[in-house]
C-alpha positions, 0 to 999 in steps of 0.5 A: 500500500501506499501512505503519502509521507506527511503521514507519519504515524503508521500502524503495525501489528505485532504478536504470535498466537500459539496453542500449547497445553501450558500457560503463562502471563506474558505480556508486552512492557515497551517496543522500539523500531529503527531503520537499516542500521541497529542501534542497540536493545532499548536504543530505538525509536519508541512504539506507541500502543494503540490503546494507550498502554502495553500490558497485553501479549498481542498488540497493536502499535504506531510508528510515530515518526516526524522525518523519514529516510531519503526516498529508496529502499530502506528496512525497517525495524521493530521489536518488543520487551516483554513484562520480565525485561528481556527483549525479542528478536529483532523483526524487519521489513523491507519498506520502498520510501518513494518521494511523495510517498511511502511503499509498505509491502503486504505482509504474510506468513508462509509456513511455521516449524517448531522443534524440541531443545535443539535447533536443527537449522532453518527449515529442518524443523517439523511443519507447523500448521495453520489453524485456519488451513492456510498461510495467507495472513500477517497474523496467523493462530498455529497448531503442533500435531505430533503422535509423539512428546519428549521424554517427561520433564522440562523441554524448550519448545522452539517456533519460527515462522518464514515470510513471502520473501523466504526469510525464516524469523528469528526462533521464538522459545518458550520452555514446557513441562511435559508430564508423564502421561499418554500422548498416543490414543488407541482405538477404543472398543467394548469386546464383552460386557455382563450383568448381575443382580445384587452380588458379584459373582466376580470379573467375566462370571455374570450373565453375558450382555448382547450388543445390539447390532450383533457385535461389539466393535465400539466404543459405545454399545447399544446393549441387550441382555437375556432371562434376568440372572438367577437366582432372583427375588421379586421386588427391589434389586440392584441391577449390575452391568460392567464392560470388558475392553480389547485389552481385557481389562474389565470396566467399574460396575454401573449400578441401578435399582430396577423392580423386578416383577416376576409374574410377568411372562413373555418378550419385550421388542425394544427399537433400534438405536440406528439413526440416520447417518447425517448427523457428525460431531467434531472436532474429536479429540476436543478440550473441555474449553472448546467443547464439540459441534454438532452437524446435522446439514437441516434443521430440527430439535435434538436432545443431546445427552453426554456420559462419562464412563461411570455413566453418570450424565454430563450434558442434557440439552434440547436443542433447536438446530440449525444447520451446527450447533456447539455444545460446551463441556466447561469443567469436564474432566479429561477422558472418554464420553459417550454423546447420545444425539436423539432426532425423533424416534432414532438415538445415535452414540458416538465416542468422544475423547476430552483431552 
C-alpha cells in the first residue's frame, strides 16, 4: 500500500498466537523500531500502543515518526520487551520510501516449524500448521500435531515462522513441562460386557450382555441382555452391568435399582438405536474449553445427552438446530464420553475423547 509521507504515524501489528497445553502471563512492557542500521536493545525509536498502554501479549502499535529516510529502499525495524525485561528478536521489513510517498509491502506468513531443545537449522524443523488451513495472513493462530512428546520433564519448545520473501524469523522459545502421561490414543472398543443382580459373582462370571447390532466393535454399545440372572427375588434389586475392553481389562460396575416383577411372562421388542447417518460431531479429540459441534446439514430439535464412563450424565440439552450447533463441556474432566444425539424416534452414540 501506499501512505503519502506527511503521514507519519503508521500502524503495525505485532504478536504470535500459539496453542500449547501450558500457560503463562506474558505480556508486552515497551517496543522500539529503527531503520537499516541497529542501534542497540532499548536504543530505538519508541512504539506507541494503540490503546494507550502495553500490558497485553498481542498488540497493536504506531510508528510515530516526524522525518523519514531519503526516498529508496530502506528496512525497517521493530521489536518488543516483554513484562520480565528481556527483549525479542529483532523483526524487519523491507519498506520502498518513494518521494511523495511511502511503499509498505503486504505482509504474510508462509509456513511455521517448531522443534524440541535443539535447533536443527532453518527449515529442518517439523511443519507447523495453520489453524485456519492456510498461510495467507500477517497474523496467523498455529497448531503442533505430533503422535509423539519428549521424554517427561522440562523441554524448550522452539517456533519460527518464514515470510513471502523466504526469510525464516528469528526462533521464538518458550520452555514446557511435559508430564508423564499418554500422548498416543488407541482405538477404543467394548469386546464383552455382563450383568448381575445384587452380588458379584466376580470379573467375566455374570450373565453375558448382547450388543445390539450383533457385535461389539465400539466404543459405545447399544446393549441387550437375556432371562434376568438367577437366582432372583421379586421386588427391589440392584441391577449390575460392567464392560470388558480389547485389552481385557474389565470396566467399574454401573449400578441401578430396577423392580423386578416376576409374574410377568413373555418378550419385550425394544427399537433400534440406528439413526440416520447425517448427523457428525467434531472436532474429536476436543478440550473441555472448546467443547464439540454438532452437524446435522437441516434443521430440527435434538436432545443431546453426554456420559462419562461411570455413566453418570454430563450434558442434557434440547436443542433447536440449525444447520451446527456447539455444545460446551466447561469443567469436564479429561477422558472418554459417550454423546447420545436423539432426532425423533432414532438415538445415535458416538465416542468422544476430552483431552
Amino acid at each position: 500500500m501506499r501512505i503519502p509521507m506527511h503521514a507519519r504515524t503508521h500502524l503495525f501489528g505485532i504478536g504470535l498466537c500459539i496453542g500449547l497445553g501450558a500457560s503463562a502471563q506474558t505480556g508486552l512492557l515497551q517496543g522500539e523500531y529503527f531503520w537499516d542500521t541497529d542501534p542497540g536493545t532499548g536504543n530505538g525509536s519508541a512504539l506507541v500502543a494503540v490503546d494507550g498502554t502495553f500490558g497485553q501479549a498481542l498488540e497493536q502499535v504506531l510508528v510515530a515518526t516526524g522525518s523519514l529516510p531519503a526516498p529508496g529502499t530502506h528496512r525497517l525495524f521493530l521489536r518488543v520487551q516483554d513484562d520480565d525485561g528481556a527483549w525479542g528478536p529483532a523483526f524487519g521489513t523491507v519498506v520502498d520510501v518513494l518521494p511523495g510517498s511511502l511503499l509498505l509491502p503486504d505482509i504474510t506468513v508462509s509456513e511455521g516449524e517448531y522443534f524440541w531443545d535443539t535447533d536443527p537449522g532453518e527449515g529442518n524443523g517439523a511443519p507447523l500448521l495453520a489453524f485456519d488451513g492456510n498461510y495467507d495472513a500477517a497474523l496467523e493462530a498455529v497448531r503442533l500435531e505430533t503422535a509423539t512428546l519428549p521424554a517427561p520433564g522440562t523441554h524448550t519448545l522452539g517456533l519460527r515462522v518464514m515470510d513471502v520473501n523466504g526469510n525464516w524469523s528469528g526462533a521464538f522459545q518458550v520452555v514446557v513441562d511435559v508430564l508423564p502421561g499418554t500422548v498416543t490414543f488407541p482405538a477404543i472398543h467394548v469386546n464383552a460386557a455382563e450383568y448381575w443382580v445384587d452380588t458379584d459373582p466376580g470379573e467375566g462370571n455374570a450373565t453375558p450382555m448382547l450388543a445390539a447390532d450383533g457385535n461389539f466393535g465400539s466404543a459405545v454399545e447399544a446393549i441387550r441382555g437375556g432371562a434376568i440372572p438367577v437366582p432372583v427375588f421379586a421386588g427391589n434389586q440392584v441391577l449390575w452391568m460392567r464392560a470388558q475392553d480389547d485389552d481385557g481389562d474389565w470396566g467399574p460396575p454401573f449400578g441401578i435399582v430396577v423392580n423386578i416383577d416376576t409374574t410377568i411372562t413373555g418378550t419385550v421388542s425394544v427399537p433400534g438405536t440406528n439413526a440416520p447417518p447425517t448427523i457428525q460431531i467434531g472436532p474429536n479429540p476436543t478440550s473441555a474449553s472448546e467443547g464439540f459441534t454438532i452437524l446435522t446439514g437441516h434443521a430440527g430439535t435434538l436432545r443431546v445427552r453426554v456420559l462419562d464412563v461411570r455413566g453418570r450424565v454430563v450434558v442434557d440439552r434440547q436443542i433447536t438446530a440449525a444447520d451446527d450447533m456447539r455444545v460446551p463441556l466447561e469443567g469436564s474432566a479429561a477422558g472418554t464420553y459417550a454423546v447420545g444425539i436423539a432426532q425423533g424416534n432414532h438415538t445415535r452414540w458416538f465416542p468422544l475423547i476430552v483431552r
